[in-house]
Rosetta silent file (secondary structure, phi, psi, omega in degrees, C-alpha in Angstrom):
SEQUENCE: XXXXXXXXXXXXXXXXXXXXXXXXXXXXXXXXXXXXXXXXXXXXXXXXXXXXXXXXXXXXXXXXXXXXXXXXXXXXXXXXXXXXXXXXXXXXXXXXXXXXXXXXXXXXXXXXXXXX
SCORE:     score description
SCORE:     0.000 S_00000001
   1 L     0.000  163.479 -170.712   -3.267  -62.025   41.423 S_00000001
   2 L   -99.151  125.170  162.360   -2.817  -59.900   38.258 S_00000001
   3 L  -122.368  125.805 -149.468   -1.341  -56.690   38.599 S_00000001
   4 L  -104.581  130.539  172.154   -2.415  -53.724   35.689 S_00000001
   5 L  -121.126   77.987 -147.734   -0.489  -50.433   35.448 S_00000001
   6 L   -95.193  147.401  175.478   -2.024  -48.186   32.496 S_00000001
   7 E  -140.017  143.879  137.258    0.132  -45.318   31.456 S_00000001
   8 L   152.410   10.747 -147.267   -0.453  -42.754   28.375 S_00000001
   9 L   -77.132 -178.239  136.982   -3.467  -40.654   29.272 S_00000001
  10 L   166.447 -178.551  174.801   -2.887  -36.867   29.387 S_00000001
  11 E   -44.527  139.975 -155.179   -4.228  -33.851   27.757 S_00000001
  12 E  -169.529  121.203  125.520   -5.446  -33.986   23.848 S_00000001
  13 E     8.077  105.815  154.935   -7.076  -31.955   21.428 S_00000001
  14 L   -35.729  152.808 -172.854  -10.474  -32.463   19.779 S_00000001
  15 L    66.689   17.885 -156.323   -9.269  -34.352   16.977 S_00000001
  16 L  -112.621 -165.765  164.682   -6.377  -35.728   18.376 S_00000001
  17 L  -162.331  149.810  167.673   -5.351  -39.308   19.050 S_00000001
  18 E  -142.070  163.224 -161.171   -3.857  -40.819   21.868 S_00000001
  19 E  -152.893  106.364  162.042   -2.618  -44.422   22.760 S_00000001
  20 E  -115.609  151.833 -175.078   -2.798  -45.835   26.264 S_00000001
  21 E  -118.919  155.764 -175.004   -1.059  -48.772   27.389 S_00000001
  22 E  -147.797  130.462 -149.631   -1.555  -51.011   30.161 S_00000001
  23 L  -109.639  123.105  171.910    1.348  -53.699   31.657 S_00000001
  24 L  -108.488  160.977  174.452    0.201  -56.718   33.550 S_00000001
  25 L  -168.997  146.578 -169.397    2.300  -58.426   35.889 S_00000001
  26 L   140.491  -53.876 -167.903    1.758  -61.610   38.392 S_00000001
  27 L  -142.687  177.006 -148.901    0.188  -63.942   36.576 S_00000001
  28 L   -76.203  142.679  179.260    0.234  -65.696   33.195 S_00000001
  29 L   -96.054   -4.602 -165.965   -0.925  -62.717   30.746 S_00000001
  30 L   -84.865  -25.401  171.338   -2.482  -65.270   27.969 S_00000001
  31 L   -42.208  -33.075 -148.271   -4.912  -66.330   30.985 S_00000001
  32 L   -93.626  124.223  169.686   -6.638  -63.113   30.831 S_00000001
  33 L   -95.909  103.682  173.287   -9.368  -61.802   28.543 S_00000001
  34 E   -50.744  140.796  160.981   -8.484  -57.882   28.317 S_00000001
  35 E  -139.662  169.669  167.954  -10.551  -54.407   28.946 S_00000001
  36 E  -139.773  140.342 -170.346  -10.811  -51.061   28.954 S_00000001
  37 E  -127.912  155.337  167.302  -13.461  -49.249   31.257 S_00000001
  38 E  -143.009  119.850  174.507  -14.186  -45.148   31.390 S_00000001
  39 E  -129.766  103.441  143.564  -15.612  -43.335   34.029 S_00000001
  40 L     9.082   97.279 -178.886  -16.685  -39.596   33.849 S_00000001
  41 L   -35.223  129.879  136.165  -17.378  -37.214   36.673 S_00000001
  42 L   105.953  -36.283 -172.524  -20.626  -37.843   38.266 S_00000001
  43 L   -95.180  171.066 -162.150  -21.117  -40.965   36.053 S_00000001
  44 L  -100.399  148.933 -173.558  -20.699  -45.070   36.268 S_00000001
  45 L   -61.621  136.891  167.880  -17.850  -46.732   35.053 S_00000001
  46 E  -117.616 -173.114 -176.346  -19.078  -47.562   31.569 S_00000001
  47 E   -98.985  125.979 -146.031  -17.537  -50.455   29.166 S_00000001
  48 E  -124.757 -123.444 -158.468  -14.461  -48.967   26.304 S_00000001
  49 E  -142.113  175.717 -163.101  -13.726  -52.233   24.332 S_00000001
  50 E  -168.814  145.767 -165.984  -12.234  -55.637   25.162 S_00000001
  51 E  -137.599  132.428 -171.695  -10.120  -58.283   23.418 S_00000001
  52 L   -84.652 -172.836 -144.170   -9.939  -61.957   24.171 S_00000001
  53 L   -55.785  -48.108 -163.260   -7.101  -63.807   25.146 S_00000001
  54 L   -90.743  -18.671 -169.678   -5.594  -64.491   21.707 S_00000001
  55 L    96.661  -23.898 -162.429   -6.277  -60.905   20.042 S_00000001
  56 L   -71.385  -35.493 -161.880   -8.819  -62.573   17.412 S_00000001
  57 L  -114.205  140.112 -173.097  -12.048  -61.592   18.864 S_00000001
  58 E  -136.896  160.696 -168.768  -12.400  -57.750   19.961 S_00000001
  59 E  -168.062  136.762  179.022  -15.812  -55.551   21.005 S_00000001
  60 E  -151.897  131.485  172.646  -16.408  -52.203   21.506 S_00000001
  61 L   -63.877  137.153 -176.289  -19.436  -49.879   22.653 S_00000001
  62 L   -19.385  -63.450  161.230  -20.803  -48.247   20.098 S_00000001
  63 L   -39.104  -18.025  143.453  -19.713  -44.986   20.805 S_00000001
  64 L   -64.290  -46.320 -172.932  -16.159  -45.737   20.118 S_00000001
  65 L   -38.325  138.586  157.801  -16.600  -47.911   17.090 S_00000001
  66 L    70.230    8.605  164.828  -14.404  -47.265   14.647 S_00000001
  67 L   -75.995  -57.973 -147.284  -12.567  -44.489   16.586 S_00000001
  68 L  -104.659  160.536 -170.959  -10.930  -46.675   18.763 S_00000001
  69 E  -156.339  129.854  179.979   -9.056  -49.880   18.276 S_00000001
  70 E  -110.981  143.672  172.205   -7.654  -52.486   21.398 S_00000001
  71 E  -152.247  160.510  171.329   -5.162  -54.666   20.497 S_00000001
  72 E  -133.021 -175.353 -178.989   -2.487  -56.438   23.048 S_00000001
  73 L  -122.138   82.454 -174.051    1.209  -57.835   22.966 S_00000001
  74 H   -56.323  -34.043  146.713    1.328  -61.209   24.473 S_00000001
  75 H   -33.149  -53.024 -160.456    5.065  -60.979   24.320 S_00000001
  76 H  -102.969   14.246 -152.443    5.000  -57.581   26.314 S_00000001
  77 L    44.337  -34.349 -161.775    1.966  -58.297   28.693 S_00000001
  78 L   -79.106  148.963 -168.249    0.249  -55.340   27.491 S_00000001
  79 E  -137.516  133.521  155.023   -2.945  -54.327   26.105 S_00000001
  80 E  -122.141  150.602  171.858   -3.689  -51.257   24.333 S_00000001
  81 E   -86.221   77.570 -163.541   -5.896  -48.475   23.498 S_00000001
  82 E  -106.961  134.720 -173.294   -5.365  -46.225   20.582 S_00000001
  83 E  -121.013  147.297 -176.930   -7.812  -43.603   20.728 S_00000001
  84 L  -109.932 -170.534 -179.780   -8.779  -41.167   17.211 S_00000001
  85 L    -2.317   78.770 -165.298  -10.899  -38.596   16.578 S_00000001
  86 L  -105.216  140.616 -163.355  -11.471  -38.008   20.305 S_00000001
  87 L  -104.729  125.413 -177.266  -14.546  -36.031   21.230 S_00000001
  88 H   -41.252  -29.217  169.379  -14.733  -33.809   24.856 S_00000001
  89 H   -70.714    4.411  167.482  -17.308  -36.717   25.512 S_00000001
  90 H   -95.750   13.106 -178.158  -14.215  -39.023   25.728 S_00000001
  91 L   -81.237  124.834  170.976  -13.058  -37.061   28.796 S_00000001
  92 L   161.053  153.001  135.973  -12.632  -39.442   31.672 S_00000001
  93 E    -7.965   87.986 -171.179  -10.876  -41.741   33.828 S_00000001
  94 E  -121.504  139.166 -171.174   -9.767  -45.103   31.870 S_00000001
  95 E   -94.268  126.364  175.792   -9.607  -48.588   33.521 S_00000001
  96 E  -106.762  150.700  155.437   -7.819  -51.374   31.776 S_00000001
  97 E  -109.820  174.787 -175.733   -9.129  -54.504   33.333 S_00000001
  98 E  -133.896  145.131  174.238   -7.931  -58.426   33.483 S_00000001
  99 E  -159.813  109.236 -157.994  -10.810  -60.773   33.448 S_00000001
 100 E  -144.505  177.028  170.981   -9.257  -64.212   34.028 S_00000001
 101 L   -27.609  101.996 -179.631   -9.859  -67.530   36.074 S_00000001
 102 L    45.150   42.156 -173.982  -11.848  -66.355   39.366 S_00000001
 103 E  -146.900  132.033  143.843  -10.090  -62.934   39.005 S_00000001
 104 E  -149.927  125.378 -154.779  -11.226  -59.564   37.724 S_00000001
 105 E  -110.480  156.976  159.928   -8.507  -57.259   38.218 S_00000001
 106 E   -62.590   48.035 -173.225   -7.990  -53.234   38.133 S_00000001
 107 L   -59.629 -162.375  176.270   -5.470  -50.718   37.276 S_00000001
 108 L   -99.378    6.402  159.781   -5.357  -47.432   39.036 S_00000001
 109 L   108.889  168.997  144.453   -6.796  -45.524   36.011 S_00000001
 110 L   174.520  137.589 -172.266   -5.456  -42.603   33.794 S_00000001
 111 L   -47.105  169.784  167.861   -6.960  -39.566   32.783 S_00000001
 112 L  -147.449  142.391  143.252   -7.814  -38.551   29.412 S_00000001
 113 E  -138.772  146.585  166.915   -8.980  -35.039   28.649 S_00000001
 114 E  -129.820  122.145 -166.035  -10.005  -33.453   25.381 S_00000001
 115 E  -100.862  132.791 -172.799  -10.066  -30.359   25.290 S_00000001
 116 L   -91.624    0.000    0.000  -11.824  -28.037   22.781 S_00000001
């Protein structure tokens, strides 16, 4: 199994940017079609953005567009977030996922807050 370790969250500005990264390890990382998940207090993990295998095709909910941008390092295992113009509604818990042969894997999260 694939194992995801996201690091970069922490406290931020309205108006800020941040960049989280997330390190796979286990398995082949080119297997894997990449995410990012966010979940709120009180609310359901919702869907960030996601990048296929290769980098070429990327999607993001709407609410992000054109803030946020995923890209990975196939070299480095890693997938990233870089997040812009971040809004107090961007406060939450973020999940990078692996979504690969008969696998969809987890990290253990990391905060974001933006604070006003």
């Amino acid at each position: 199994q694939v194992q995801l370790v996201e690091s970069g969250g922490g406290l931020v500005q309205v108006g800020g940017s941040v960049r989280l990264s997330c390190v796979a390890s286990g398995r082949t990382f080119t297997m894997y079609a990449m995410g990012w998940f966010r979940q709120a207090p009180g609310l359901e993990r919702e869907f960030v953005a996601a990048i296929s295998w290769n980098g070429k095709i990327t999607d993001y909910t709407d609410s992000v567009e054109g803030r946020f941008t995923i890209s990975r390092d196939n070299a480095k295992n890693t997938v990233y977030l870089q997040m812009n113009s971040l809004k107090p509604e961007d406060t939450a818990v973020y999940y990078c996922s692996a979504d690969g042969p008969q696998e969809l894997a987890w990290g253990q999260g990391t905060q974001v807050t933006v604070s006003s």
